[in-house]
N, C-alpha and C positions, 0 to 999 in steps of 0.2 A: 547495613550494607554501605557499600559505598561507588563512587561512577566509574565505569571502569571502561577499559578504549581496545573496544573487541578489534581485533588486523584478521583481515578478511585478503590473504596474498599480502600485496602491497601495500592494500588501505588501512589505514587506522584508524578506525573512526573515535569522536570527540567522546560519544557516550553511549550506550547501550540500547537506543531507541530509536528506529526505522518505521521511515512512511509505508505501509504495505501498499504495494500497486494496482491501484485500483478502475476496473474499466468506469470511462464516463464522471468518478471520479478526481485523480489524481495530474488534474491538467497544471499545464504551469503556475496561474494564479494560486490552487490549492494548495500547492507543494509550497509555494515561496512563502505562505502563511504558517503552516506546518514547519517551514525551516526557522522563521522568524524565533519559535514558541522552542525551537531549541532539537528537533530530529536530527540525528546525526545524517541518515542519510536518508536521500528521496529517489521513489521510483517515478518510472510513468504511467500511464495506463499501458496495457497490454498492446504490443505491437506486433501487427500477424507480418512473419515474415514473408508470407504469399505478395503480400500487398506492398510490401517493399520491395520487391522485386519486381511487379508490375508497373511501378514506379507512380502508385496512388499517392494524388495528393494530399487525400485527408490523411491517410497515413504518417506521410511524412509531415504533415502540421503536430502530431503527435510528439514528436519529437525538439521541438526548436524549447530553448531553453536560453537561461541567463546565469551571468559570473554568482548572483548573491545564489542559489541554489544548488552551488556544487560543495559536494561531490555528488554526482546525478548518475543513477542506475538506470538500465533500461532495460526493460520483460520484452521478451520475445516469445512467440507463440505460433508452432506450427508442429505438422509428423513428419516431414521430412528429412533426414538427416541433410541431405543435400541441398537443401532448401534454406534450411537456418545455417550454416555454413556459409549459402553464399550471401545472406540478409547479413552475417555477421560480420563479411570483408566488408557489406557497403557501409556501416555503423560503427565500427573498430575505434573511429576518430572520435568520436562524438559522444563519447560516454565515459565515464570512472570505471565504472561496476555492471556486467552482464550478466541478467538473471534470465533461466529459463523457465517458461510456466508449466508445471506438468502438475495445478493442481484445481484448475479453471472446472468450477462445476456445470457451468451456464450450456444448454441443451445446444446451442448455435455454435460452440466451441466443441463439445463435446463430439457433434455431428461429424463436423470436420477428420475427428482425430486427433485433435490437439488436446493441450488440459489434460486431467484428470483421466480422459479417456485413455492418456501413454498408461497409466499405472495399470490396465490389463498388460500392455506388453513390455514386460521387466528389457527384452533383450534390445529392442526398439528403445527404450531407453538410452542404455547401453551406447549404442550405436550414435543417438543423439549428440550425447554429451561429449562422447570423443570427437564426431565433426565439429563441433563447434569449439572444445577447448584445441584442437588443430592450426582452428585459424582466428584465436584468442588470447593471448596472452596475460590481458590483466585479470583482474577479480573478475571469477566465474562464478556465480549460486545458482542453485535451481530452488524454485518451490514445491513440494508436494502435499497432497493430504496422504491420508493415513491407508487407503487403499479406495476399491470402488467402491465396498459395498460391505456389510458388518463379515461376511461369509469368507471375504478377500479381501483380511488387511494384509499387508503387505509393505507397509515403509522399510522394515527394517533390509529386507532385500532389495527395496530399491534405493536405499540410503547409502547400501554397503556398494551398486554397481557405480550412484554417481560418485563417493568418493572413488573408487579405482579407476574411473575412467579420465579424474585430476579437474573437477568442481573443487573448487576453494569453500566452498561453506552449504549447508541444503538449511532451507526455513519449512518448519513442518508446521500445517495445519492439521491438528491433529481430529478431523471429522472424517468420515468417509466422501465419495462423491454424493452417494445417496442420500448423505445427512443433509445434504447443502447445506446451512446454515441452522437446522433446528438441531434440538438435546442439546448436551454439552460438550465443549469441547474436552477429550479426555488428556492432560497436561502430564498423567505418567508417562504418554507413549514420546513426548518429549526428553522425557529424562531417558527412558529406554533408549532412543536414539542417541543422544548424548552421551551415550556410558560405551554406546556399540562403535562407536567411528571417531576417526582421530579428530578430523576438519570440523572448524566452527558451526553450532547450530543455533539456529534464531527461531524461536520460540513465536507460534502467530495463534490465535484463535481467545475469546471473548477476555478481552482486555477494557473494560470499561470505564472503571475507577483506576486511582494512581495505585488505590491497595493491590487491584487483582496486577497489575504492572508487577509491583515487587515482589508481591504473592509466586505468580511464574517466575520471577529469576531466583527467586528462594527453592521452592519445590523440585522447578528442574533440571539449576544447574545451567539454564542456557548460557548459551556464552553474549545474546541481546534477543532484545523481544519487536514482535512487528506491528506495530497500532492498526488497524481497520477502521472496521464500522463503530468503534467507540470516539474515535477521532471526528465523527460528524458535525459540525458545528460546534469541537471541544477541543480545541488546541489546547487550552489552558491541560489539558488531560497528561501534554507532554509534559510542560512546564511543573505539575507536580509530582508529576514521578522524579523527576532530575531535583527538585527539592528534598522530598524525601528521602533520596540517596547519597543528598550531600548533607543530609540531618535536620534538614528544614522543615516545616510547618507547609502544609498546602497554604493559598491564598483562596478566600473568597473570591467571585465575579461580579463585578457591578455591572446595572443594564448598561451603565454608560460603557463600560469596557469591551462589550459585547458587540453595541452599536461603530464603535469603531474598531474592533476589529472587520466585522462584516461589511462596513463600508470600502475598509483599506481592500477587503477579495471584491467585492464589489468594482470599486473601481480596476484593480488592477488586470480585473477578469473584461473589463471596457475596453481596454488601452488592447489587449490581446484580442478581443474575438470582435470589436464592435457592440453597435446598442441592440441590435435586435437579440444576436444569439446571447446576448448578455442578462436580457428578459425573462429570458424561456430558461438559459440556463442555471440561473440564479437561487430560483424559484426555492428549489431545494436547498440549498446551500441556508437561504435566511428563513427557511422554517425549523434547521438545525438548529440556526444560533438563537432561535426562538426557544426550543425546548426550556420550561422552565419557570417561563414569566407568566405573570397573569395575563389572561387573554391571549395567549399564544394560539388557541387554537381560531378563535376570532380572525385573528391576522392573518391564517395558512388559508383561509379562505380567501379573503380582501387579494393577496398574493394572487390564487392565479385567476383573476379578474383585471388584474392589470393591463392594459393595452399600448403602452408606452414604458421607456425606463423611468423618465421623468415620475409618472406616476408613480415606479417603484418604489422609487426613491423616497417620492414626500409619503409612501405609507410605511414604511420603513421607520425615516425619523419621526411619526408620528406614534408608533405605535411604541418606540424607545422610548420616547420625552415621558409618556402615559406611564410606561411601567418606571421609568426611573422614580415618577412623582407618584406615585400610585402607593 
């Protein structure tokens, strides 16, 4: 294989590999790490258009961004036609790339109406995707899975209303709602999608290794694939997929390589949110980039006993220096 520059509308992106958007995840620091390691493109977390239009502040912290992380997509999440339409005049400015969520499992989403819960209503759909590509102009995506529940799949009708309703590209996770995240992701029902609709598809669900990466662009055809939960503490993860499609060798990771990247989100996640929420929200992040070493599981402990960043910090480089000499 080789890299190739999926145009999503306008956009051309550099290579075939997208940050998938991730809640509580995918805040500015992560992204710019994920950008570094070579993603074409990055989203945000999930932004409820309810709350942008109430004109919430945490909301809108969700969104503030920087020149090294563009081109920057932004998910949007709500039932309203009317509603994300009007989230979408106040946002138009501020983004490359607008993606809708219609594939959110999480019960607090689902409650709502939004997410996954559209994929019972194909015509609601429908009706979504024309308000917003209305008052939209650039790159439109939506996300979907594969339907609710094994009894009602259903993408390829709701692939075929968002390309007519003029979405530039749909990324399918191809589980049900009900699957959340357990069995496997099934990768034919990408290539079925792929083969049914003209507009680009991006390929999302258990991508862990750089193999399974090229493995999906092989098998299905997509036109780029979406990193998740395999991205956890594994940027390196982009990095060799984009090697091995330019004919390269993966690279090993050293602990030292590890310990500064996790420092560089570390701090950069300081500089954005402060020390406290830096603390708390860290926590995760450096038991990711732990997976692996000896004594990692030692350290997810010592981690959230922490009561200062300070402390974070010297358990952090103490526990690198260990494994590097270890």
């Amino acid at each position: 294989m080789q890299i190739t520059h999926p145009l999503i509308r306008s956009l051309q992106l550099e290579n075939p590999i997208i940050l998938a958007p991730m809640a509580g995840i995918t805040s500015l620091p992560y992204r710019r790490v994920m950008k570094d390691f070579g993603a074409a493109l990055v989203y945000t977390e999930m932004v409820s258009a309810n709350g942008l239009i109430r004109d919430g502040r945490k909301t809108r912290e969700l969104l503030v961004s920087c020149p090294e992380e563009a081109p920057l997509g932004v998910q949007l999440f709500g039932d309203d036609p009317q509603v994300l339409a009007e989230a979408t005049r106040m946002i138009a400015g501020e983004c490359t790339l607008l993606d809708i969520n219609m594939g959110c499992p999480v019960k607090k989403v689902i409650r709502s109406g939004a997410g996954s819960a559209l994929l019972k209503e194909p015509v609601r759909i429908g009706k979504i995707v024309r308000a917003v590509r209305a008052e939209y102009d650039g790159p439109l995506t939506v996300k979907i899975r594969s339907g609710w529940d094994l009894d009602n799949i259903n993408f390829i009708e709701v692939g075929k209303i968002i390309e007519n309703e003029g979405a530039d590209a749909i990324t399918l996770h191809p589980r049900t709602r009900s699957q959340a995240f357990g069995g496997k992701a099934d990768w034919q029902q990408i290539t079925v999608l792929k083969r049914t609709v003209k507009i680009p598809v991006i390929g999302s669900g258990d991508i862990f290794s750089a193999d399974d990466g090229i493995c999906m662009l092989q098998e299905t055809g997509c036109d780029a694939i979406m990193i998740g939960r395999g991205g956890y503490g594994n940027p390196w993860l982009i990095r060799d997929i984009l090697a091995l499609l330019s004919g390269q060798k993966k690279s090993d990771v050293t602990a030292q390589e590890k310990l500064n990247v996790a420092m560089r989100h570390l701090q950069w996640h300081r500089e954005q949110f402060g020390d406290r929420k830096t603390l708390f929200e860290m926590r995760k992040h450096l038991c990711w980039y732990a997976r692996g070493l000896t004594g990692a599981g030692k350290f997810r402990g010592e981690l959230q006993k922490a009561t200062s960043l300070e402390q974070l910090i010297a358990q952090v480089e103490n526990f690198y220096h260990e494994a590097d000499n270890g």
